[in-house]
C-alpha positions in Angstrom: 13.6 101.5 152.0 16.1 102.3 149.1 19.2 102.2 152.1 17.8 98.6 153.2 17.5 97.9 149.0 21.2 98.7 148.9 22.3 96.6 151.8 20.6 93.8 150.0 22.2 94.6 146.3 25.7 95.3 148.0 25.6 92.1 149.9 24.3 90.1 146.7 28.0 90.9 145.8 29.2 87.8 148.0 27.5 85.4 145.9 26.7 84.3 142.3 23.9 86.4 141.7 23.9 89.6 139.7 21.5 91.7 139.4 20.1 93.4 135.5 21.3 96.9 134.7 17.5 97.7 134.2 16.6 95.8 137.7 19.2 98.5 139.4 18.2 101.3 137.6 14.3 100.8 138.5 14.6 99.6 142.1 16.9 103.4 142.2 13.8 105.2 140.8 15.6 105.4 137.7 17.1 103.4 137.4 39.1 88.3 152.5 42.8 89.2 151.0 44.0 92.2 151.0 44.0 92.4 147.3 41.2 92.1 144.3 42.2 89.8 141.3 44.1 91.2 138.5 43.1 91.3 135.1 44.8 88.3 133.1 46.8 90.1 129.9 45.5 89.6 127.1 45.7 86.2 124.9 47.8 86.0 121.6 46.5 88.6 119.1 44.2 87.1 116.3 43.6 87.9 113.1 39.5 87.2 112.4 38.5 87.4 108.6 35.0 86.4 107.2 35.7 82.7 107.4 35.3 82.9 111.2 31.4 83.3 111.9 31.1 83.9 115.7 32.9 87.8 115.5 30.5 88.7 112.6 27.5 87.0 113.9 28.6 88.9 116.7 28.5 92.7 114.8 25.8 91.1 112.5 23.6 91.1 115.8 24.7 94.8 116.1 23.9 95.9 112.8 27.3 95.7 110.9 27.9 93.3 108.1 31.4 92.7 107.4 32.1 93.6 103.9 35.8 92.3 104.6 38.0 91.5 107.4 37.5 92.1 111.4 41.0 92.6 113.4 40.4 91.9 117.4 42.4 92.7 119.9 45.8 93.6 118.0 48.6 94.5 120.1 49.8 98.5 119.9 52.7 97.2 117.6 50.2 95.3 115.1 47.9 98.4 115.1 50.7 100.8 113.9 51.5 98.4 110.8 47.9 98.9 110.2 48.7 102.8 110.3 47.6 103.7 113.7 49.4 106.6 114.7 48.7 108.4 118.3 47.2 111.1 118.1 47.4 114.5 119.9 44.4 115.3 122.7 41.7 116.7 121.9 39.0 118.7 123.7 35.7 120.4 123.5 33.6 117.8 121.5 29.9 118.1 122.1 28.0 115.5 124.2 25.3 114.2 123.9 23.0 111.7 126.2 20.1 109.8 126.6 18.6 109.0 129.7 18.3 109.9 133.0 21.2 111.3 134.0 22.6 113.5 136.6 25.3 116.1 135.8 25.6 118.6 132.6 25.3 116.9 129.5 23.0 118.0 125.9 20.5 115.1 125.4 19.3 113.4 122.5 16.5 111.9 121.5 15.3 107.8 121.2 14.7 108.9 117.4 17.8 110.4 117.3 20.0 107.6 118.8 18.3 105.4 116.4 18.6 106.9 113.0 22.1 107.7 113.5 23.1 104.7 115.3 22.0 103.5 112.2 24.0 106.6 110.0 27.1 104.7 111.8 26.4 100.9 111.7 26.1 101.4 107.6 29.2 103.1 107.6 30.9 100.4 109.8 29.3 97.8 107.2 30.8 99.8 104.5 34.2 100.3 105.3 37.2 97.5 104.6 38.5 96.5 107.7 37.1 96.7 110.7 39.3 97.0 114.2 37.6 95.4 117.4 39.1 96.4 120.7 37.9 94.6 123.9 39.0 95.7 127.6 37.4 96.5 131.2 36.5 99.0 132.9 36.9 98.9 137.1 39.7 96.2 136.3 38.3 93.3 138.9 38.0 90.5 135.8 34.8 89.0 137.0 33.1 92.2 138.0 34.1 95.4 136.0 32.2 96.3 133.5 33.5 95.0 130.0 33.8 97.2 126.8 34.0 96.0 123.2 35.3 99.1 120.6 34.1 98.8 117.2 36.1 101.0 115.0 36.8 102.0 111.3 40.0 103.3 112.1 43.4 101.6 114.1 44.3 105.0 114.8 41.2 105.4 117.0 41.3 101.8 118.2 45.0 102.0 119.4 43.5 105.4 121.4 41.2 103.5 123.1 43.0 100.5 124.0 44.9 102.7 126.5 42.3 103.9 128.5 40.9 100.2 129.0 42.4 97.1 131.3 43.3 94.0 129.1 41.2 91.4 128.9 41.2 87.7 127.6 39.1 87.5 124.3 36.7 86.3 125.2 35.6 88.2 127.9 32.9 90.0 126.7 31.2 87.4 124.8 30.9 86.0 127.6 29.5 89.2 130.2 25.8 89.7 130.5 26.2 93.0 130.1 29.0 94.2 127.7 29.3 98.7 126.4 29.6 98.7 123.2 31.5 101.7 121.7 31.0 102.3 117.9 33.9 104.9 116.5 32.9 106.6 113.2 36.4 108.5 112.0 35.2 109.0 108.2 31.8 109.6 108.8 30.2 112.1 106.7 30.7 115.5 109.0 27.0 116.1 107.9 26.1 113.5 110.0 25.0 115.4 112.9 22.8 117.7 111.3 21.4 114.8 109.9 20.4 113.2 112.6 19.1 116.9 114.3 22.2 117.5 116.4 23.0 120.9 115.0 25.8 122.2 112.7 28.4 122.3 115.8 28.9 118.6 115.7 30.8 118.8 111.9 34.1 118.3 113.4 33.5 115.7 115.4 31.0 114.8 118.4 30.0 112.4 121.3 26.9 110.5 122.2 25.7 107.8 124.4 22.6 105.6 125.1 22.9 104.1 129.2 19.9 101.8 128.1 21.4 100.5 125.4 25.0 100.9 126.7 26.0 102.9 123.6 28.7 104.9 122.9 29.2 106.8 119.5 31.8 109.0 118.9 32.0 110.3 115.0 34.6 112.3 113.7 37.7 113.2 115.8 36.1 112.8 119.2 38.0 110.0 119.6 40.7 111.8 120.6 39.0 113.6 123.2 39.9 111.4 126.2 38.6 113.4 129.0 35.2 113.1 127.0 35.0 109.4 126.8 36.0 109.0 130.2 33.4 110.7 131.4 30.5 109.2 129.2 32.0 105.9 129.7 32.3 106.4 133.4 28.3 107.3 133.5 27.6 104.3 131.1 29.6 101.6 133.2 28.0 103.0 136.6 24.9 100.7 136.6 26.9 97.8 135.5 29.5 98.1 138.1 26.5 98.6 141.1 25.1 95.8 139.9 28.0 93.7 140.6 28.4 95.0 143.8 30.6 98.1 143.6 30.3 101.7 144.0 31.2 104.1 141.4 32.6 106.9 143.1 34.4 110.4 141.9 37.5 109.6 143.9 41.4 109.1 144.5 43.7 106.8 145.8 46.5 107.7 148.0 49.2 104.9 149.3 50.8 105.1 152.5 53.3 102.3 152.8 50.5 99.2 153.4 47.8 101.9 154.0 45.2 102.8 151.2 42.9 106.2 152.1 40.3 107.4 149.4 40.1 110.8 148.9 37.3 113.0 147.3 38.7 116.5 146.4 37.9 119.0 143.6 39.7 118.5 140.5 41.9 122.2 141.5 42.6 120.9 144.7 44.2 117.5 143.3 45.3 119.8 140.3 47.2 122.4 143.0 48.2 119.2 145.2 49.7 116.8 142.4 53.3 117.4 142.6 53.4 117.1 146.5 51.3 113.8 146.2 53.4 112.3 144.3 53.7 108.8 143.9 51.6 108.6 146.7 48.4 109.1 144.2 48.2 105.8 142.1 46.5 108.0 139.3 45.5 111.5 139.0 42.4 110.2 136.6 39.1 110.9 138.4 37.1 107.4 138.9 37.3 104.5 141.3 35.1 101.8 143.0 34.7 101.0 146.3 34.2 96.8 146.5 33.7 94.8 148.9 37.5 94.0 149.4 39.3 96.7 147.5 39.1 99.5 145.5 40.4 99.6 141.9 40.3 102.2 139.9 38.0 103.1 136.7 41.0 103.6 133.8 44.5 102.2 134.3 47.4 104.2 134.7 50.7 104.5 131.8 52.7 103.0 134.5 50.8 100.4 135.5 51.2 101.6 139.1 47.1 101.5 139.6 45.6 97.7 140.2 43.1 96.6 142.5 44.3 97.6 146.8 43.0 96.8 149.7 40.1 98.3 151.5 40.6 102.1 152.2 42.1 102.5 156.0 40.3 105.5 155.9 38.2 107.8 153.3 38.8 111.4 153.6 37.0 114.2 151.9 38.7 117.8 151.0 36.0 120.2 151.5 37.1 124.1 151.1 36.0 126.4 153.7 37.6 129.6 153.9 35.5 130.7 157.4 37.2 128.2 159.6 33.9 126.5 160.4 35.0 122.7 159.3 38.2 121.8 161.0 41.6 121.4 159.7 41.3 117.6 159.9 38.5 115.4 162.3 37.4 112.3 162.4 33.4 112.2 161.2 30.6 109.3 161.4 28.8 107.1 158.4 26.0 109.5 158.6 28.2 112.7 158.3 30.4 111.2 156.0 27.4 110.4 153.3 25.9 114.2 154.1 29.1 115.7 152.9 29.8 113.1 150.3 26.3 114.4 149.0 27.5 118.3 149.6 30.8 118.4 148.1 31.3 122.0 149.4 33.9 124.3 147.6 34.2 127.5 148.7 30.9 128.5 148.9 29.9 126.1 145.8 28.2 122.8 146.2 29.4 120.0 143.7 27.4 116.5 144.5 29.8 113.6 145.1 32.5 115.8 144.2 31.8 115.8 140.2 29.9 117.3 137.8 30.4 114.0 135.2 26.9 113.0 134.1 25.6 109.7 136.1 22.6 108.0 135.5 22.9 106.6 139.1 21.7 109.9 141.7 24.1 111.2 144.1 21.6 110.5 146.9 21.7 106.4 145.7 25.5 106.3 145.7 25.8 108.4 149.4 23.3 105.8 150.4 25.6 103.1 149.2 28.7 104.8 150.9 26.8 104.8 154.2 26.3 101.0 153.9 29.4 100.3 152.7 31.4 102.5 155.5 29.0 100.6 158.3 29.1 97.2 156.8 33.1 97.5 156.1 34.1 99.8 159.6 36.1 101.9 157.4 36.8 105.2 159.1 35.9 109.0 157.5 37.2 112.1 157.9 36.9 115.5 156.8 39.9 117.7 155.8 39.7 121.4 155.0 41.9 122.8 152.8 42.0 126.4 153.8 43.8 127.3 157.0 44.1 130.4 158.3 42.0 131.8 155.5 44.4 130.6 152.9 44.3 127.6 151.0 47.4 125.0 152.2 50.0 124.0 150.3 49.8 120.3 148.8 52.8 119.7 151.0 50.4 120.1 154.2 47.5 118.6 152.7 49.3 115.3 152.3 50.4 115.2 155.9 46.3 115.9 156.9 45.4 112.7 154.7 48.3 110.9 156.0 47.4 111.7 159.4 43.9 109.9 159.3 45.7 106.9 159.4 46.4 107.7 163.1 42.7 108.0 163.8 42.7 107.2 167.6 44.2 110.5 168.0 42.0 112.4 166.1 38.4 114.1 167.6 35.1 113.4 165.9 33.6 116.3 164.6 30.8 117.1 167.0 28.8 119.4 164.6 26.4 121.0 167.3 28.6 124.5 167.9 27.3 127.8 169.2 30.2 129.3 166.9 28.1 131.7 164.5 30.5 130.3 161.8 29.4 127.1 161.9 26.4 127.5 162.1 25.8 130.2 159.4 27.8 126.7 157.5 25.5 124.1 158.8 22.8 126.2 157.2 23.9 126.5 153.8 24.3 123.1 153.8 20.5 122.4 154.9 19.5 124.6 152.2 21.4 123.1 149.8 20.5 119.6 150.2 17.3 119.6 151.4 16.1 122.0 148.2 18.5 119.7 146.0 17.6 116.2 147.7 14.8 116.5 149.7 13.9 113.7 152.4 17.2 112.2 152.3 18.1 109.4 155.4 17.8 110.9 158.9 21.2 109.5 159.5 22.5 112.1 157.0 23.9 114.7 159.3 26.2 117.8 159.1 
């Protein structure tokens, strides 16, 4: 039922029709040419002050009075005569969530997302100027998920703006479903403990509400990049299924007029980065699989990553040191989704290749995959990374991606094998996902 659900929510995507984050959410028990549309740049800068209602009414309806002037949408140079300066990375911040989620996270409370939501809308209301950053997530104008940053600080605001697509003003006054992102950089550092999250959070810390699309970071956790990605990956993952795309933990690799998507661990991309090149469009985790295209998440410095045509073939990296998955084959939709959902690693499982928290299961998103694979006749392989009992250099890993492109010359994996590796392989497997995800599809095969 849920696989028929998603062939009805992913066709929905070729009409006007979108479905509620809360409608997606509960039906999951939890909740043309070759290229997308690019996001328009953004409009001439303005300067909004208390004599233009709609922006306060706007953070009125969120809790913050403006006690004196709102800036939207300044340009980097406009921020730094504000004082923005960029800051170094940061790391380490504690997360917290609330909701269902899937992945390793802290949680908070409903309480606790209230009271300080409302530590941090007072503060807002109480500081000078306020700095309101709007961009996208997923790029696709119409369909990614929009994000408006509400800050106290340019500094923070001018962080943010890079890891967002530009967007026309108003954008996300006009979205059904906008994240809001509230940034708190002179918050008392008691605030935490306040609110119950413990004495660790004094420097600075993250938290997030996926039903209220909320992000809060306090302190410095601004600067922790790799920190919002990730929350703001989990809290745009409803919006962007909704709208007919699949979140997934992947990469893009360009072959001339080719695009393959790639799921690999973060130390095989980490080992394989200088010999991919400019062939990867961005090393950031995070891209969506649309109908026509796949774009990705965050935008790169160089611009290089915009919406591409659909993948010519999707390939995941799986480590196996036995020899028991081949150096590269060609496997079905039902394969591909089993070991989309298995992620092996050496002996380690990781579940659609990430341990990011995700309110959407991995079992909902392999389900969308297998639709999405069928409906779209995109081809999937399977690539091993260990040859030989040693792990390949990036070098020969970029030729076994490239390779998939020449798919008539490549075997399926026919997974039935008397060879003791594997099926002492096959088994782990079964163990894993059917004690992890029991009575998933039937079609989901090794």
């Amino acid at each position: 039922m849920r696989v028929l659900f998603l062939k009805k929510l992913l066709g929905s995507s070729r009409s006007t029709h979108l479905f509620t984050i809360s409608a997606v959410l509960h039906a999951l028990g939890q909740g043309h040419s070759a290229h997308l549309p690019h996001c328009h740049p953004r409009s001439q800068k303005r300067l909004f002050s208390l004599d233009r209602p709609g922006v306060n009414w706007s953070l009125a309806g969120r809790g913050i009075i403006v006690k004196d002037k709102v800036f939207q949408n300044l340009s980097s140079s406009d921020l730094q005569k504000h004082g923005a300066k960029a800051v170094a990375p940061l790391s380490g911040f504690p997360i917290f969530v609330r909701g269902d989620v899937y992945g390793t996270t802290s949680t908070i409370s409903k309480p606790q997302f209230i009271k300080l939501l409302k530590q941090v809308t007072t503060h807002l209301s109480a500081v000078s100027n306020i700095f309101l950053q709007d961009g996208a997530m997923a790029s696709p104008l119409k369909h990614g998920a929009k994000v408006r940053v509400i800050s106290d600080s340019p500094s923070a605001a001018f962080s943010l703006s890079k890891v967002l697509w530009n967007i026309s003003d108003r954008a996300v006054s006009r979205d059904s479903s906008p994240l809001t992102v509230y940034v708190a950089t002179s918050i008392s550092p008691k605030t935490g403990e306040i609110v119950g999250l413990g004495l660790q959070t004094s420097d600075g810390f993250i938290a997030a509400d996926v039903e209220r699309s909320s992000l809060i970071l306090c302190g410095k956790a601004f600067a922790d990049m790799e920190g919002i990605k990730a929350v703001l990956t989990a809290l745009s993952s409803p919006v962007i299924l909704a709208r007919g795309g699949i979140p997934l933990s992947g990469r893009v690799l360009i072959f001339g007029d080719h695009v393959v998507l790639l799921f690999a661990s973060d130390e095989t991309i980490e080992a394989s980065s200088a010999a991919f090149g400019r062939n990867m469009m961005s090393a950031d985790l995070g891209t969506v699989l649309w109908p026509n295209g796949v774009s990705h998440l965050f935008p790169a410095s160089d611009n290089r990553n915009g919406p591409t045509s659909n993948p010519s073939s999707l390939v995941f990296a799986s480590a196996d040191s036995s020899g028991a998955i081949p150096t590269v084959a060609r496997i079905s939709p039902g394969q591909a989704a089993y070991h989309f959902l298995a992620g092996y690693q050496e002996g380690k499982f990781v579940p659609a290749f990430s341990f990011r928290p995700c309110p959407i299961s991995p079992v909902h998103l392999a389900e969308a995959l297998f639709v999405r694979l069928i409906e779209g006749n995109i081809p999937s392989f399977v690539v091993n990374v260990y040859r030989g009992g040693d792990r390949v250099s990036g070098e020969e890993l970029l030729r076994a991606v490239e390779s998939t492109l020449n798919y008539d010359s490549l075997e399926q994996w026919e997974s039935a094998s008397s060879d003791p590796k594997v099926e002492d392989l096959k088994d782990k497997y079964e163990h894993f996902i059917s004690s992890k995800f029991p009575g998933i599809c039937e079609e989901f095969i090794f």
